[in-house]
Structure formats: C-alpha cells, structure tokens
C-alpha positions as a printed NumPy array, in Angstrom:
array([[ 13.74 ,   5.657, -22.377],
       [ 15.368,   4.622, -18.964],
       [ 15.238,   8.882, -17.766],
       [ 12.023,   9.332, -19.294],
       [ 10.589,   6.405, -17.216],
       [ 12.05 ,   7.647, -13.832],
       [ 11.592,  11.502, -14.971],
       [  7.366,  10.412, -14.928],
       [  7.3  ,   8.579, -12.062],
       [  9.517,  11.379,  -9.903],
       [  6.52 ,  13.494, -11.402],
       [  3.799,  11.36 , -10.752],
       [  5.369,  11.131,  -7.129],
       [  5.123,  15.091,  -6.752],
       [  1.995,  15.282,  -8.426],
       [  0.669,  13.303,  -5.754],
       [  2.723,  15.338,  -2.445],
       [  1.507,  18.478,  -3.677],
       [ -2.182,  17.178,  -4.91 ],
       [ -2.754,  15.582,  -0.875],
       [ -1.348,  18.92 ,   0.023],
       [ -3.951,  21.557,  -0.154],
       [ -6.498,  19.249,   1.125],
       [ -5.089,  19.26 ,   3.943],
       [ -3.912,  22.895,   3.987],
       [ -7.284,  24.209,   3.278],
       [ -8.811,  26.035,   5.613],
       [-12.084,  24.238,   6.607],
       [-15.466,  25.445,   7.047],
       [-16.321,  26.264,  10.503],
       [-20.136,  25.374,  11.859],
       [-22.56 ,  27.983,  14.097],
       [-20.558,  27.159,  17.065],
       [-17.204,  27.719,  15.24 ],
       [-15.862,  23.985,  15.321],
       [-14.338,  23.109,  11.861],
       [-16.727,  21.304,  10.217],
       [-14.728,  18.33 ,   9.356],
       [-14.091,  17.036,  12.402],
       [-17.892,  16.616,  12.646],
       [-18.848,  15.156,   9.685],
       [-18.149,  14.732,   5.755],
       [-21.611,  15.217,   4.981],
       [-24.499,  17.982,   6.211],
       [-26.734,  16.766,   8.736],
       [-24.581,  14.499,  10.745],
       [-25.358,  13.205,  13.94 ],
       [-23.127,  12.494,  16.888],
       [-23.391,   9.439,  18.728],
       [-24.942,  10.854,  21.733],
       [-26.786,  13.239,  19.481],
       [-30.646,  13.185,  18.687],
       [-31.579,  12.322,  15.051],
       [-34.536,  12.485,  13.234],
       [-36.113,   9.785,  11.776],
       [-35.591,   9.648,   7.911],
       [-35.782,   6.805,   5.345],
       [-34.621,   3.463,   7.504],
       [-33.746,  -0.265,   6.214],
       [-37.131,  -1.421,   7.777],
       [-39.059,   0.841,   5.462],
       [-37.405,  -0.137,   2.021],
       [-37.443,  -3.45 ,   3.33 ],
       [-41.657,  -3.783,   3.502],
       [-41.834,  -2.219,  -0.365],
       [-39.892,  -4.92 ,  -1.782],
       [-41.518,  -7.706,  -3.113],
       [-39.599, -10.788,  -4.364],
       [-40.425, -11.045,  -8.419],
       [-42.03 , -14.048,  -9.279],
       [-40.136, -16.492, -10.669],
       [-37.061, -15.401,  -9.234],
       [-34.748, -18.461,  -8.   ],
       [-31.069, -17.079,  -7.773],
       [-29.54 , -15.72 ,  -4.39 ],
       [-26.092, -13.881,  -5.258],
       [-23.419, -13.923,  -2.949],
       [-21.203, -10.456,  -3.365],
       [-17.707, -10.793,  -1.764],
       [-17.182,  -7.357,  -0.02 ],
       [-13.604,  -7.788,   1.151],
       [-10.751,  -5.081,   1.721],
       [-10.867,  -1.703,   2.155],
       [-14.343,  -0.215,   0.36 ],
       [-12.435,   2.199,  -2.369],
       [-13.954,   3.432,  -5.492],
       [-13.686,  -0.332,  -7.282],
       [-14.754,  -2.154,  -4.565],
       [-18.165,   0.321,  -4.29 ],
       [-19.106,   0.604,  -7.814],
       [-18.662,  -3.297,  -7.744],
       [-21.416,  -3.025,  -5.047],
       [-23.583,  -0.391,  -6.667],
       [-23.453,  -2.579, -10.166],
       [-24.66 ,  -5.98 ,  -9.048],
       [-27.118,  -4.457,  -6.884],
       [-28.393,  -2.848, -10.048],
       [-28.094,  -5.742, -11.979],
       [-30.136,  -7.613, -10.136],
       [-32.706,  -5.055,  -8.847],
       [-33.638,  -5.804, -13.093],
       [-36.882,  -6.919, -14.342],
       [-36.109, -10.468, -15.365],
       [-33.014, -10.782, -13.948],
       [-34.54 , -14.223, -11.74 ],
       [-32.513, -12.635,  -8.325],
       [-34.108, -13.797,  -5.255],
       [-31.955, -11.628,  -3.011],
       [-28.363, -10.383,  -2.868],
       [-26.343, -11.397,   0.221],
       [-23.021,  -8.961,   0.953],
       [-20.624, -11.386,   2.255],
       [-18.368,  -8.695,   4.272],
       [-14.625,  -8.589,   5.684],
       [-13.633,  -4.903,   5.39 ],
       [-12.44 ,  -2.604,   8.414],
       [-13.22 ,   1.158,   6.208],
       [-14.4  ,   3.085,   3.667],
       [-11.593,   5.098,   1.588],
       [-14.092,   6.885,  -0.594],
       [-15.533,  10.391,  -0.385],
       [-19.055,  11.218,   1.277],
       [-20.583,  11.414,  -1.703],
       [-19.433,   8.177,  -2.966],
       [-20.945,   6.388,   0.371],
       [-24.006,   8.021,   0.049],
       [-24.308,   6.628,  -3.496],
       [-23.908,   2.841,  -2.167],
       [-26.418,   3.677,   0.57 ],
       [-29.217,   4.839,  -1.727],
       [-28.446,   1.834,  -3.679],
       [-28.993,  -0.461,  -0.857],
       [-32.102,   1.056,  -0.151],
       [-33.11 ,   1.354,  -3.828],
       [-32.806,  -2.59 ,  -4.306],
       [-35.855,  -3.84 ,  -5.889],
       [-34.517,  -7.477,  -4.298],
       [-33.45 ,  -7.79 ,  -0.5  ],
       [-29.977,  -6.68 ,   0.377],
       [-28.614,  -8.576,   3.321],
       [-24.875,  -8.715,   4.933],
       [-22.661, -11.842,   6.54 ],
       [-19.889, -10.834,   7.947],
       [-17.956, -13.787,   8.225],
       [-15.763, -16.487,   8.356],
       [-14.101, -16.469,  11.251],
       [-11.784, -13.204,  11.874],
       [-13.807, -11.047,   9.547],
       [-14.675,  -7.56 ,  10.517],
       [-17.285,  -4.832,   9.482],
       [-16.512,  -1.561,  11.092],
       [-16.158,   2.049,  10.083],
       [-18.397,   3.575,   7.85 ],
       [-18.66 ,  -0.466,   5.876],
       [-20.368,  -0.862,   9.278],
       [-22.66 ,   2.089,   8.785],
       [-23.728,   0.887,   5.727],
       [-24.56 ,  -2.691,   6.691],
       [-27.14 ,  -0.578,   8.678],
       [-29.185,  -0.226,   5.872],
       [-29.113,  -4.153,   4.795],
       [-32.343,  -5.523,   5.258],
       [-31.104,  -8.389,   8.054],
       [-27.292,  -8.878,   9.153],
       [-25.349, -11.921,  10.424],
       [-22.132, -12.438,  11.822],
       [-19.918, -15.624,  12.059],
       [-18.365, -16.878,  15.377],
       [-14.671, -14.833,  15.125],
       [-16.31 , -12.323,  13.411],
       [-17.263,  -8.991,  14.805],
       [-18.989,  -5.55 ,  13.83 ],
       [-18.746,  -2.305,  15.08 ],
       [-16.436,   0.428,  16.032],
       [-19.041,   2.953,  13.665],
       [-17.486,   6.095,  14.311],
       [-19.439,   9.364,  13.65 ],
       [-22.149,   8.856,  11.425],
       [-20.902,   9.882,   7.685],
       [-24.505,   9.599,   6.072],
       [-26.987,  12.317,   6.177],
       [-28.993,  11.789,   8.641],
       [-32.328,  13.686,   7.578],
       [-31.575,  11.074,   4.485],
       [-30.732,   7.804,   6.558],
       [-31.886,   7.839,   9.983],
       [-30.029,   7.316,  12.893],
       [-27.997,   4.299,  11.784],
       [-28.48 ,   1.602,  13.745],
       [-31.297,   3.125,  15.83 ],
       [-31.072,   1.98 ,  19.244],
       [-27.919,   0.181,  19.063],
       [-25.513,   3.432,  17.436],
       [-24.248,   3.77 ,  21.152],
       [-23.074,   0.408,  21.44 ],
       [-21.409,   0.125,  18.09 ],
       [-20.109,   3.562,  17.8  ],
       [-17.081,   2.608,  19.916],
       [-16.111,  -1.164,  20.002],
       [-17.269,  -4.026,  18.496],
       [-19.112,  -6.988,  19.115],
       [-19.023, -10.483,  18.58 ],
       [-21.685, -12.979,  17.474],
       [-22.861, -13.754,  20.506],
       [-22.658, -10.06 ,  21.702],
       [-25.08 ,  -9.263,  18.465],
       [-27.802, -11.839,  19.208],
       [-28.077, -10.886,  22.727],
       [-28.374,  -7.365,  22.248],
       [-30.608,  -8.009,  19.267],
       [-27.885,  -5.768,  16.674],
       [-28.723,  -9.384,  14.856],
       [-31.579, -11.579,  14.74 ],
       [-30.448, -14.872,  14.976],
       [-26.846, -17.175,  15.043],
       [-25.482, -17.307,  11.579],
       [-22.52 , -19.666,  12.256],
       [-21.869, -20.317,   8.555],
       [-23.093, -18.486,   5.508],
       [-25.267, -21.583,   4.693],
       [-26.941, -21.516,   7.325],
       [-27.587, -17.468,   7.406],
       [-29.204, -18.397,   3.992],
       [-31.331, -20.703,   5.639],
       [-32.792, -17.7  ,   7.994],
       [-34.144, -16.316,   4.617],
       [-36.813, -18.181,   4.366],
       [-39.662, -15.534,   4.344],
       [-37.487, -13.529,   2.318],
       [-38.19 , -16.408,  -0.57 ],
       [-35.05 , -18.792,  -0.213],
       [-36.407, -22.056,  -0.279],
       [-34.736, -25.214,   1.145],
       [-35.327, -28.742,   0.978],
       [-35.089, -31.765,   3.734],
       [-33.225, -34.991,   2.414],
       [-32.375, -37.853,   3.724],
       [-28.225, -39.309,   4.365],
       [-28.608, -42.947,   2.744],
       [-25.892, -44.04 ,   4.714],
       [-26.859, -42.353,   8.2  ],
       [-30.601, -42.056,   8.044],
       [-29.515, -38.237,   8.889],
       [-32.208, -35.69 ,   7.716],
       [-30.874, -32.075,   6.616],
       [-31.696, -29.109,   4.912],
       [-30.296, -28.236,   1.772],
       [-30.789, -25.579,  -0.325],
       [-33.031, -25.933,  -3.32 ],
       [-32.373, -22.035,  -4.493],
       [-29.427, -21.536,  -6.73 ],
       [-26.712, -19.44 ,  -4.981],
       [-24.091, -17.98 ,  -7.163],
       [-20.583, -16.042,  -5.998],
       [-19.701, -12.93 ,  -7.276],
       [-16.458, -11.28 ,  -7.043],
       [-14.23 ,  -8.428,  -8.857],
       [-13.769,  -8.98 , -12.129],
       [-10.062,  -9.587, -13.359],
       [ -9.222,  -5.624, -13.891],
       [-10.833,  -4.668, -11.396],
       [ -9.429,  -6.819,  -8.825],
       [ -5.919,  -6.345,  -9.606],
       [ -6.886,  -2.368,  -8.759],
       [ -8.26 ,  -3.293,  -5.635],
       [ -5.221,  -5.365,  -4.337],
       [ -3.08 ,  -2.715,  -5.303],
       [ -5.287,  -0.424,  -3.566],
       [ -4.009,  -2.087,  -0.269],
       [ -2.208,  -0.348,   2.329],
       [  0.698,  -3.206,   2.238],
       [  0.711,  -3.703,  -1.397],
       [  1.131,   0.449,  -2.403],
       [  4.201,   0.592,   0.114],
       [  5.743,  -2.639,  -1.361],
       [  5.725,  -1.508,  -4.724],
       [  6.644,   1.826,  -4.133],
       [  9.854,   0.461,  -2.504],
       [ 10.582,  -2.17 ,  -5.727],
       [  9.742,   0.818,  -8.035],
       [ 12.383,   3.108,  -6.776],
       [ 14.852,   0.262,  -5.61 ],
       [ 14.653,  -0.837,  -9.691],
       [ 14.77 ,   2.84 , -11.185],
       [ 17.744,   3.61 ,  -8.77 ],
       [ 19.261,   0.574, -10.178],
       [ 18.186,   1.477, -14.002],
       [ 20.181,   4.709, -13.502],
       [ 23.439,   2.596, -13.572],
       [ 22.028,   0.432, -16.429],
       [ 24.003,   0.591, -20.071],
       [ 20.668,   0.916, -22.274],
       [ 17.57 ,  -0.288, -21.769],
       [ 17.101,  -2.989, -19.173],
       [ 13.893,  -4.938, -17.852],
       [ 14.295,  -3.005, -14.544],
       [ 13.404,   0.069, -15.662],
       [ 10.159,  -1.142, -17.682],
       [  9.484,  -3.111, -14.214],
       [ 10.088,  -0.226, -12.251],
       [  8.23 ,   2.256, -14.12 ],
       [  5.12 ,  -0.495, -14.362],
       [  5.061,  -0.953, -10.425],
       [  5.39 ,   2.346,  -9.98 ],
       [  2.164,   3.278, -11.995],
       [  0.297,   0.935, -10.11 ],
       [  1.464,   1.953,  -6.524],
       [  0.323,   5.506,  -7.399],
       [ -3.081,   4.447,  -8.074],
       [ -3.018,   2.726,  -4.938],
       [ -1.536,   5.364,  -2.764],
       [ -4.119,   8.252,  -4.626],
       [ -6.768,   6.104,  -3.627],
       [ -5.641,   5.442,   0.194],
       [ -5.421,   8.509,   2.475],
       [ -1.282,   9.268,   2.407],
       [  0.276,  11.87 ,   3.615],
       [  2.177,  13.625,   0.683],
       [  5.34 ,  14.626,   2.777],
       [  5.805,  10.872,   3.487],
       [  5.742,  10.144,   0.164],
       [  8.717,  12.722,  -0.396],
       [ 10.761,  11.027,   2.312],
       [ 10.452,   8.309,   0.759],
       [ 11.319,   9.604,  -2.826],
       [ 14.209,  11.383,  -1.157],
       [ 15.744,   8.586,   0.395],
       [ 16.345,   6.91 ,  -2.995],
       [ 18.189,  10.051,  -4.013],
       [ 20.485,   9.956,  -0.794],
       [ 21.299,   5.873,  -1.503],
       [ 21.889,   6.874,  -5.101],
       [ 25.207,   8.915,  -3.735],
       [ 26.553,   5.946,  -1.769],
       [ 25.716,   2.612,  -3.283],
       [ 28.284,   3.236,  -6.247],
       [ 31.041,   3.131,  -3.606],
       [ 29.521,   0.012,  -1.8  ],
       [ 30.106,   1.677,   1.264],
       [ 27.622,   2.562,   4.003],
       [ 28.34 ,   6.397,   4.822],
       [ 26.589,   9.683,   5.792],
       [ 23.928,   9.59 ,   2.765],
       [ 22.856,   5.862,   3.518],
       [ 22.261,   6.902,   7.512],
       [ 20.216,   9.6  ,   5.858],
       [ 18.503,   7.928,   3.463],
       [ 17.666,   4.939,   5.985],
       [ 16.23 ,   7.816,   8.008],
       [ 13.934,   8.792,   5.369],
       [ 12.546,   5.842,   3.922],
       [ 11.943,   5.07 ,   8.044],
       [  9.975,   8.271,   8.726],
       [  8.067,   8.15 ,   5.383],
       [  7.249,   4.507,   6.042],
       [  5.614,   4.848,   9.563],
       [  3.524,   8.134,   8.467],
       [  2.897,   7.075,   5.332],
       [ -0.947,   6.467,   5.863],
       [ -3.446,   8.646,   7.411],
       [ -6.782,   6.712,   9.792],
       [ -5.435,   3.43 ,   7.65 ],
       [ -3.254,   0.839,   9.859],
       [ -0.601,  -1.278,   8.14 ],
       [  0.489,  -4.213,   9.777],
       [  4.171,  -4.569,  11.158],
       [  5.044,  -7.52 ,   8.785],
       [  4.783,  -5.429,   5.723],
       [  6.972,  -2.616,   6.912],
       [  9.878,  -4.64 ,   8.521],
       [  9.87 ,  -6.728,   5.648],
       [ 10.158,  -3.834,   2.983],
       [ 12.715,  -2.12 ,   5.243],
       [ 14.715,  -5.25 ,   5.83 ],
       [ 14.529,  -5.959,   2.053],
       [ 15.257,  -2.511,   0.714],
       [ 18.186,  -2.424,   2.818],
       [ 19.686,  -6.16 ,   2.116],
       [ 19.245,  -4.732,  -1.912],
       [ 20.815,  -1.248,  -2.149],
       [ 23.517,  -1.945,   0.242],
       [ 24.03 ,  -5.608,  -0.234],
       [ 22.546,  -6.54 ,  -3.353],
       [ 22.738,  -3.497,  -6.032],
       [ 26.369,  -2.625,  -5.451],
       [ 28.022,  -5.946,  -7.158],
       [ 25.976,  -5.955,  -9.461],
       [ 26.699,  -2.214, -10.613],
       [ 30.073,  -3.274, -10.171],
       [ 29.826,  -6.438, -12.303],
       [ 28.378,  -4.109, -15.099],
       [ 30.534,  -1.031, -15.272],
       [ 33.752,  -4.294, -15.074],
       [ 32.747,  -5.54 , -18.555],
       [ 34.99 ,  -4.641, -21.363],
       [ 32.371,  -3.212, -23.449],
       [ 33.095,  -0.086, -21.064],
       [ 36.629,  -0.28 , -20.973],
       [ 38.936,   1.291, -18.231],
       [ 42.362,   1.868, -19.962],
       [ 41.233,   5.509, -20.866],
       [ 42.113,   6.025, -17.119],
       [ 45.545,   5.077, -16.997],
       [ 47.819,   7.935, -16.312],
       [ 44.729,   9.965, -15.153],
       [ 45.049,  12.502, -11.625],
       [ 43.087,  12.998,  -8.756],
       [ 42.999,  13.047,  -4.919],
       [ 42.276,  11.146,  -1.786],
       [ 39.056,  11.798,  -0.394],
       [ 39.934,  10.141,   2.505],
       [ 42.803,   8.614,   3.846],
       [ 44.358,   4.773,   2.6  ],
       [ 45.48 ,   2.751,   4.709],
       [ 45.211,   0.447,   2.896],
       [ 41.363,   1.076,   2.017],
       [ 39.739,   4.492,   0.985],
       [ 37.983,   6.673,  -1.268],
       [ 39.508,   8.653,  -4.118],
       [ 38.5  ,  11.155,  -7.043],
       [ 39.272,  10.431, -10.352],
       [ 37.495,  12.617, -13.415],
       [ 35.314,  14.008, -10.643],
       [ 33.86 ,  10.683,  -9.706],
       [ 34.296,   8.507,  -6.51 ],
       [ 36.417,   5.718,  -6.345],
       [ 37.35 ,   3.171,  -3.743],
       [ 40.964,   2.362,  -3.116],
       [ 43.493,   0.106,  -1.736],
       [ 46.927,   0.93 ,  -1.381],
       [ 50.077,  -1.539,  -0.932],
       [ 52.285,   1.655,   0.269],
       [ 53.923,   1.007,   3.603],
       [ 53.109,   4.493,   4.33 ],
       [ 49.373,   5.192,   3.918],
       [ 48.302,   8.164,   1.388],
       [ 46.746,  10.877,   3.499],
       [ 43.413,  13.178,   3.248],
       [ 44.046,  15.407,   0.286],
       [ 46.93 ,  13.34 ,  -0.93 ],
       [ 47.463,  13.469,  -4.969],
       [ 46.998,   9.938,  -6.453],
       [ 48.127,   8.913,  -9.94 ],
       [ 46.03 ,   5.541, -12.207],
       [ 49.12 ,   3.321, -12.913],
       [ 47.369,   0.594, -13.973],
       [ 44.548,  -2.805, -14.256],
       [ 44.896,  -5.115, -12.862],
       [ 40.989,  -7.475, -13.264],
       [ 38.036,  -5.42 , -11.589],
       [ 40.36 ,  -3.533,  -9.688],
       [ 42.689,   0.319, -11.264],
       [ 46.188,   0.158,  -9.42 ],
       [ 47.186,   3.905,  -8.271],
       [ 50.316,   5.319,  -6.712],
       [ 50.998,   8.71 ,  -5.144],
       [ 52.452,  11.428,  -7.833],
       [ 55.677,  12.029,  -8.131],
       [ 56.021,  14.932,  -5.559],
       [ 54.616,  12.963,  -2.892],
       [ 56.625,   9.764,  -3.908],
       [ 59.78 ,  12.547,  -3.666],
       [ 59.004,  13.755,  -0.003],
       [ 58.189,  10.731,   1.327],
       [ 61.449,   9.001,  -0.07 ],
       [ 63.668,  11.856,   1.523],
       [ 61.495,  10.716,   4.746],
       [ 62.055,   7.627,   4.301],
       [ 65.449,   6.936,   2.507],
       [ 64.851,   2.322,   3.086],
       [ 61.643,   3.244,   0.732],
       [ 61.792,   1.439,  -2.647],
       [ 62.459,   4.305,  -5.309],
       [ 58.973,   2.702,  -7.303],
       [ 55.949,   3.439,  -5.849],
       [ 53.953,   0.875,  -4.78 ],
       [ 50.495,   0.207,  -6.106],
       [ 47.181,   0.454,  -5.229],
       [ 44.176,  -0.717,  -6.223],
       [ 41.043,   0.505,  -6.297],
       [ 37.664,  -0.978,  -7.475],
       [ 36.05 ,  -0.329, -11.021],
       [ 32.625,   1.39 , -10.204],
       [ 32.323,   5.171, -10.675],
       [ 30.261,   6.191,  -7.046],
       [ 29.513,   9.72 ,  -7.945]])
C-alpha cells in the first residue's frame, strides 16, 4: 500500500515534468515578420499597446441592449478573488448565466475583484469575456477593499464590465499585451490601454483620468452609483441623531465558491501547491521507514494529489519540480544515519533551486518559501531521524540477529563514526583507546538499549596488542546506534 502510494505520486510528479515539457520545447509559430508568435499574443488578432486596433464589439455597446427585466430586485455580489484558474472562471461564467435567466429576479451582478492574473488558456478568457458581454443583466466590477488589485489579463477583462470602481488601497492596471482578440473585443480600455498597460493606478488616479466614473470608497456605496442601472435606495431617518442616510432597499446577496470548488481554488495557490508538495514528500520519505501501513503515507499520498492539481493548473516549470522530487531521494540516503553529510548538502541544494524556479510569470511571496525551507529542514534532519530511530528500537524488530555479525568502518571512530553491517549504514561509538581506522574490520559484540556494542576482529585486536603490549587483552566496546541508514 505504502510503495504503491509513493510509486503514483513519483509518477504523477513525472507525468507532470515531462507533460510542461514539450510546451515549452515546441517550436512556436513564427508571424510575417518572423517573430515567434507567442511572445505577441495567445490569441490571433492581438494588438500591442502602442498598436492601432479596430473597433469591434465594446462594453458600451452590450451595455445599451440590456434592459433590466421587470420585476427584478436582487443585485449579486460575485467574490472574484485569487488567481482566475479554470474554477475560479467557470464560477464566473455560471452565475453570470444564472442570472442572465428569464425569471431569475437579478437586477445586476457586481464582480467584487482582488486577483493579480489569469492562469487559464486564451480560449478559456475569451469564454468569460463573451460571457460578460452576453449578460442579459449589467455586469459591473469593485475592486476593493483596501489592498486589492486587478491587473493582468483579470484587468483586461474588467474592461468589458459595464462600469468599474476601485476602493482607496486598491489599484488596477499593469494590463500587459492584450490577450483578447481584438477584431472580437476592441481595443480594451480604449483610450486609457496606454496608461494601464504598464503600472497601475489608484482610486484617485482612476477618477481623474476618467478609467472610473466616480469614488467608490466602499462597495455600498459603489452600489449606490447604480442607480440608473435599477438599484434602488431609500432615505431614513437615525432616531437617535436626526441623521438622514441612504440605505439600500434592493436585496444584495454574496456569492462565493462553493465548498468543492473552493478547496480547488486554494490549492490552486502558488503558496499552498509548494507547501504541500514539501509535506507530501517529507511524509512519503518518512512512510518508507514505516513498519506497515501508517497515517503518513495516506496523508502524504492525499496532499500530494491535491498539490498536483494545483501545480498543473499554475504555470511550473517541470525541471523544478524534479529538483524538488530529487532532493527527497538525496535526504532519503542520509537521514537514517542522523547525520548531515554530502547527500543532505545536495539535497538542500535541490529543494533550493526547485523552490525559487518553481513558478513561471507567477510571484510567490518570501514567507512561504523560507518557511517551507526552514520547516523541511528542522523535519528531515531534526525531526524524522528519532523518530525512525524510535521505530526500528522496538522489540517487535529485534536486533540480536546481529550479534556476532562482520563489517567495516566507513569512516574512522574516534570515538564516533559510521560503519557497515549487512550492507547497511550504521553509526558508531567506540570506547577503544586507540580509534578504529577507515577500512578497519568491526565485529557486533553486543546490546546494550538503543545502542549494538562492536569491537575490532580479532586480527586487528592482535596487531594492535603487539603495538601496544599495556592494552587490555579484551577488546573494548563500542556502540553504535540502532537505525539501518542505507
């Protein structure tokens, strides 16, 4: 159960390495002037920021055929947070469906957006465009609270919203190269696509240069600028105060993921995928040592399916990936001996490399990545080797077999080292005044607890007595801890 569990996930990891690979091997389609054609655009009929573009169907066009349904007294609120992937944008494409419904009493539906990028395909975007301008109902965006950002090709899209706000703290921008067809879309953002395409701007910033009609401070009070789209408030007055305000007498209602779907979408995060691929492999490593079937395996192989969905949906690089995979396999040869050597420097090396390239156009905050390094390392080397110790120590596994058993010094003990015993690593201690050297022939004399005492064979107990004639004629034991670290 255990090796079938780390044997899929090992597979699932290459799957993914070599499935990223060709993408990005490919040879890609060069344009009439001979520039690859996907560093222009993911879709035909791109346009360049600088670039010309004609006019095709625009926001302000759907926007005059829609006419609110009579009746209808429900504003939805759509949370549109995180990076847009496949769940996030047939989330999007399904309530704006819903409610473009005969009957379905929607008044409008208001995107309320925090997301920095789009990790879905061309034709996937296009498909939440066409929605947007499909709506039967009005489709505006909020990009708010406070530290909220639209930009990237979520930014392109809020293009096509039929009016846009953005919270103080907020900001929108940073387009890019336009990713919908233009003879399809327009020029996104008209006017403004110069001033967006390469930085952002804040609310103040948007009302000034007109990218947004009016302040929109809080989201209730960008649903009070809807009022000739149909939202309908109503002025009361504080009892206490004497205070007149508005309040809203259209129903608003939130909307977010469903359960299912947003677990996906978490795990879909750049932070989350990294974690769990680190607790995956640090619990299958540790699985490998396991006597049966243990709850880290079934954890590990359960984390592991979910970080890669998340990292198939994310742009990764697939060589990252196998760093990472390969560092596991270069801990796996030291933590049995509990010492740091040449295959943990590696290994740390690895998971380092595969760590900081392990996303392609995606940032990953610092915080994530020190803390999974400084938490994979405190586990394998501090963590996983007592505890592999503590289990291979039980008498259920029993030692005594190894009594009287032969082997050699793989390094020198004086008094600590490493030694080989039934072609598996061992870590010693010696009592000898004389330390056993490199090479030197070793003999199990003993248990003594967690610990195997050893002595030097015979031969070498001979020459070093005719060395050393003071030497006790017995030879002295050593001890060397019960894990197997090979």
């Amino acid at each position: 159960m255990r090796r079938l569990s780390v044997g899929l996930f090992v597979a699932g990891a290459g799957w993914l390495a070599v499935a990223a690979g060709p993408a990005a091997a490919q040879e890609q389609p060069r344009d009439a002037e001979g520039a690859p054609a996907a560093e222009r655009s993911d879709l035909a009929g791109h346009v360049e920021p600088g670039q010309d573009c004609a006019e095709g169907v625009t926001a302000a066009a759907a926007a005059s055929s829609r006419v609110p349904e009579p009746g209808a007294d429900l504003v939805q609120i759509v949370e549109v947070v995180g990076l847009m992937d496949p769940v996030l944008a047939d989330f999007v494409v399904e309530r704006i469906r819903t409610a473009s419904y005969p009957g379905s009493g929607v008044l409008a539906v208001v995107l309320r957006v925090d997301s920095r990028r789009a990790v879905i395909g061309a034709d996937e975007l296009a498909v939440v465009a066409r929605d947007i301008l499909g709506s039967r109902v009005p489709v505006v965006a909020w990009v708010g609270p406070s530290g909220a950002r639209a930009t990237g090709e979520t930014a392109q899209l809020l293009a096509l919203a039929d009016r846009v706000g953005v919270a103080p703290g907020a900001r929108l921008g940073e387009t890019g190269v336009q990713a919908l067809d233009c003879a399809e879309f327009g020029r996104l953002w008209g006017s403004h696509a110069p001033l967006l395409a390469e930085r952002t701007v804040n609310h103040s910033e948007a009302v000034a240069s007109g990218v947004v009609p009016a302040p929109a401070p809080t989201l209730g009070e960008f649903l009070f600028t809807l009022e000739d789209l149909g939202f309908q408030t109503v002025e009361v007055i504080d009892a206490e105060t004497g205070e007149r305000r508005l309040e809203p007498e259209t129903s608003v209602q939130f909307v977010s993921l469903p359960f299912v779907g947003g677990i996906m979408h978490t795990v879909a995060s750049p932070p989350l995928a990294y974690l769990l691929l680190l607790i995956a492999l640090s619990l299958l490593l540790l699985e490998f040592y396991t006597a049966g079937v243990g709850i880290a395996g079934v954890t590990g192989a359960a984390c592991g399916i979910l970080s890669l969905y998340g990292l198939a949906v994310l742009p990764t690089n697939g060589y990252a990936i196998g760093l990472i995979v390969a560092a596991f396999f270069a801990f796996a040869i030291d933590v049995q001996t509990g010492v740091p050597r040449l295959w943990t420097a590696i290994g740390t090396g690895c998971v380092v490399a595969g760590t900081l390239t392990l996303y392609d156009g995606v940032a990953m905050s610092w915080v994530p990545m020190l803390g999974g390094l400084v938490g994979l390392m405190l586990g394998v080397l501090g963590g996983m080797p007592p505890l592999i110790r503590s289990r291979f120590s039980t008498p259920t596994i029993g030692r005594e077999w190894m009594i009287g058993l032969q082997g050699e010094a793989v390094e020198a003990l004086h008094p600590f080292g490493v030694v080989r015993i039934a072609d598996s690593l061992w870590r010693a201690r010696t009592f000898r005044a004389s330390p056993i050297p490199r090479g030197g022939a070793v003999e199990v004399t003993g248990i003594d607890g967690l610990l195997l005492e050893v002595s030097p064979v015979l031969e070498d107990a001979a020459e070093a007595a005719d060395e050393d004639p003071a030497a006790p004629d017995t030879a002295a034991d050593s001890e060397i801890e019960a894990t197997p670290s090979g």
